[in-house]
C-alpha positions in Angstrom: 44.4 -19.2 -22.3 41.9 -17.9 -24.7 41.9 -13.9 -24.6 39.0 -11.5 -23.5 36.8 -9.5 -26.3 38.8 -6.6 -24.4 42.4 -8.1 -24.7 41.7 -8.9 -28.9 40.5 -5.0 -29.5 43.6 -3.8 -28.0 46.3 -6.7 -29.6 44.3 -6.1 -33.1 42.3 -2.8 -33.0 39.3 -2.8 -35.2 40.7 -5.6 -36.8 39.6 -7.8 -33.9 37.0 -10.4 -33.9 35.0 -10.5 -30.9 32.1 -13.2 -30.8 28.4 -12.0 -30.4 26.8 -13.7 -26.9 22.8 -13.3 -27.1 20.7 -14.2 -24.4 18.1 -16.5 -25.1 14.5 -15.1 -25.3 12.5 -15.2 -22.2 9.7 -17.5 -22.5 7.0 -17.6 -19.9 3.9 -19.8 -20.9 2.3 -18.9 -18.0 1.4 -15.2 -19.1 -0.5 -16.3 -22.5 -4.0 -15.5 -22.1 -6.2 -15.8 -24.9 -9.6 -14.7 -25.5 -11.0 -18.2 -25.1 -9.6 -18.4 -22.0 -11.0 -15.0 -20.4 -14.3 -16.3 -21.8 -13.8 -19.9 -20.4 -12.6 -18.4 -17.2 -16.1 -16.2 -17.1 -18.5 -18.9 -18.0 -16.8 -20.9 -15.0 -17.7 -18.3 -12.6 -21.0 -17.3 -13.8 -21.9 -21.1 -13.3 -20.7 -21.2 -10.0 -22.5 -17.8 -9.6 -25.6 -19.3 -11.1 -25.5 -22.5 -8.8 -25.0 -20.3 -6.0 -28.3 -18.3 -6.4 -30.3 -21.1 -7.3 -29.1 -22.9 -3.7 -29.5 -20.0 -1.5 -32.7 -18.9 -3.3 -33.6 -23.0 -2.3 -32.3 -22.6 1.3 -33.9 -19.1 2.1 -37.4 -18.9 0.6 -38.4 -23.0 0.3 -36.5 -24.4 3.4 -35.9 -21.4 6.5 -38.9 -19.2 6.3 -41.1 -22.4 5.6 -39.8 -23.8 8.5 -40.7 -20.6 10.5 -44.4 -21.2 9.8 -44.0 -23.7 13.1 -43.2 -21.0 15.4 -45.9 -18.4 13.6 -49.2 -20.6 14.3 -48.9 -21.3 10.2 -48.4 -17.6 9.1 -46.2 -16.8 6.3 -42.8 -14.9 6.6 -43.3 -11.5 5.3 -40.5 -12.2 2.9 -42.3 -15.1 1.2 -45.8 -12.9 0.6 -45.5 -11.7 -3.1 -48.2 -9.5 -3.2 -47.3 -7.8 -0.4 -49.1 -7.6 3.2 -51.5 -5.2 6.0 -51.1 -4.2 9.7 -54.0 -6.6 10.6 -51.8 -9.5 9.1 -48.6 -8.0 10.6 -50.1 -7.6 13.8 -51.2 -11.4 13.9 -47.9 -12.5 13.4 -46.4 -10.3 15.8 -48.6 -11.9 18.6 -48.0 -15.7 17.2 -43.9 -15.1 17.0 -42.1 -14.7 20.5 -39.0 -13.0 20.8 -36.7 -16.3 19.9 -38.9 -16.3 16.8 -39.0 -12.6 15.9 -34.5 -13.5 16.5 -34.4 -16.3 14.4 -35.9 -14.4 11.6 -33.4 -11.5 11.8 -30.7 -14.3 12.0 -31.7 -15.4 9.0 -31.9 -11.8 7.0 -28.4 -11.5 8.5 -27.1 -14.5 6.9 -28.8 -16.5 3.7 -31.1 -12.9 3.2 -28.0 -10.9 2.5 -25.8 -13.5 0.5 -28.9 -14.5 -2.2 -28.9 -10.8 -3.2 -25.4 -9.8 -3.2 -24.4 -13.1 -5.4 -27.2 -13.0 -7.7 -26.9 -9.6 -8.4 -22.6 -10.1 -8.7 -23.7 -12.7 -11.4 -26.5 -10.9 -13.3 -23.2 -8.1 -13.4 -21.1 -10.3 -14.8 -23.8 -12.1 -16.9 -24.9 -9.0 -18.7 -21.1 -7.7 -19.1 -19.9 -10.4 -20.9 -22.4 -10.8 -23.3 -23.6 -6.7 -23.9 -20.9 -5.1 -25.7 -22.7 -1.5 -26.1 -22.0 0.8 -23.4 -24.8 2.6 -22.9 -27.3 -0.7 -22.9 -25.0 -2.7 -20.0 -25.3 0.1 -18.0 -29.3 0.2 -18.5 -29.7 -3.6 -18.0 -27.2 -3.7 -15.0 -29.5 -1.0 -13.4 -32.4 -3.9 -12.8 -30.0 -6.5 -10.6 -28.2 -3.3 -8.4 -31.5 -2.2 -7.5 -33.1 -5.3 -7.0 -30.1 -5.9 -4.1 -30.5 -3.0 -3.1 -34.4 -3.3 -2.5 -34.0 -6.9 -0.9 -31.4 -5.5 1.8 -33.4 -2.5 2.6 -36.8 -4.8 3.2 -35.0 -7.2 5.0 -34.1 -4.0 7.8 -37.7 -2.5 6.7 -39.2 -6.6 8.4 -37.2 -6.5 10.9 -37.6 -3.0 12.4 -41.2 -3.4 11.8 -40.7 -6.6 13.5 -39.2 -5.8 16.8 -40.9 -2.5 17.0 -42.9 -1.9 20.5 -45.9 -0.4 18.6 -46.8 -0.7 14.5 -47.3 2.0 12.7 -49.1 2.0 9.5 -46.3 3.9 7.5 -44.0 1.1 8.7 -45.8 -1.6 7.5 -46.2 -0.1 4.0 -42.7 0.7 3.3 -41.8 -3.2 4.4 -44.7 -4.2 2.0 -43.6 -1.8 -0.8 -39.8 -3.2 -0.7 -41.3 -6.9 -0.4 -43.5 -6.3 -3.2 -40.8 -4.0 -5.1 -38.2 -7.0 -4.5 -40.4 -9.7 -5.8 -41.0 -7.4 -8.9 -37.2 -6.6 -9.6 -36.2 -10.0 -9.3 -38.4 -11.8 -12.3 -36.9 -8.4 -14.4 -33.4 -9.5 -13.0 -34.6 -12.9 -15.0 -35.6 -11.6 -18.0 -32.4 -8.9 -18.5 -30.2 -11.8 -18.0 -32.3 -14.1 -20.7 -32.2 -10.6 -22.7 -28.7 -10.1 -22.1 -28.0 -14.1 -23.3 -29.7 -13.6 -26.4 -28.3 -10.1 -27.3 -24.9 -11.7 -27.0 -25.2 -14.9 -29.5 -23.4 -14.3 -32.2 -25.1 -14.6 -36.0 -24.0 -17.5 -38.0 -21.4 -15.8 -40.5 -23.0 -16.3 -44.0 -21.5 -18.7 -46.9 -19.4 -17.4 -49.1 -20.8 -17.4 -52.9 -18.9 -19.5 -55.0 -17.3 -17.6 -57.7 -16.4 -20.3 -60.4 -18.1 -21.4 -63.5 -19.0 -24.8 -63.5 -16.8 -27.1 -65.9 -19.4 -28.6 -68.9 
């Protein structure tokens, strides 16, 4: 029976040759993550991002609030007017929506208002991170998509408090015109960060080296 490292040190001292087990090297392929693959795995969600906005941007402004024109007598949502709107138009559609129409509107501010704002402002975030590297400059350019969220959600309360409202106040209907206005206004600067952003983060094309030989007569 072949002896223990323990049982040859004490038959043969230092003498003794005990044999050297090493334990392979742990090798876990899963945990490699390479540049190309953080970018590859941010271009894949900016597209989906991207896709997103462009869908609920379809569905809330070209398909539900044009469909609401049928219960408004023809009259535009207040969300659709980009140049804002007055307390004689306001009133008018007030008296040409019902209560189930003045509902379905809120509905929809609930639902496609709120998500078209948070995810294209989550992926003008993530656009402009990964492609500004300066510091100072993300945080100036991610200013234009937080407050452009943040202007949409507050008009969307601003409509529909002005909405359901008993009486309409003039200082009600300018601050829901303002924040329409304001939102329409952010949004085409969300556009043109987000092209700015692209184009800041292109890299130059790394120039040819010189050749430094003499050419053989």
């Amino acid at each position: 029976m072949a002896k223990t490292p323990a049982q040859r040190i004490k038959k043969h001292g230092a003498n003794a040759a005990v044999p050297q087990h090493q334990l392979p090297a742990v090798i876990n392929p899963s945990t490699s993550r390479t540049p190309q693959k953080a970018q590859s795995n941010s271009n894949l969600i900016l597209i989906a991002g991207v896709v997103a906005s462009l869908f609920l941007f379809w569905y809330l402004h070209l398909l539900t609030l044009n469909q609401l024109t049928q219960l408004s007598g023809g009259l535009a949502m207040p969300d659709s007017l980009v140049g804002g709107f007055d307390q004689t138009f306001v009133e008018q559609l007030r008296t040409a929506m019902d209560e189930d129409a003045r509902g379905q509107l809120n509905y929809i501010h609930k639902t496609a208002g709120t998500l078209f704002p948070l995810i294209f402002g989550f992926t003008w975030l993530l656009l402009i991170g990964t492609n500004v590297a300066r510091k100072g400059l993300r945080w100036a350019l991610w200013a234009v998509p937080l407050l452009f969220a943040g202007v949409r959600l507050w008009g969307n309360a601003a409509i529909d408090s002005m909405m359901s409202a008993e009486t309409v106040d003039a200082g009600q209907v300018a601050l829901a015109s303002g924040l329409t206005v304001a939102g329409w206004v952010l949004l085409v600067l969300s556009l043109l960060v987000g092209g700015a952003a692209v184009f800041l983060g292109r890299k130059p094309a790394s120039p040819t080296a010189p050749t430094t030989g003499h050419a053989q007569p």
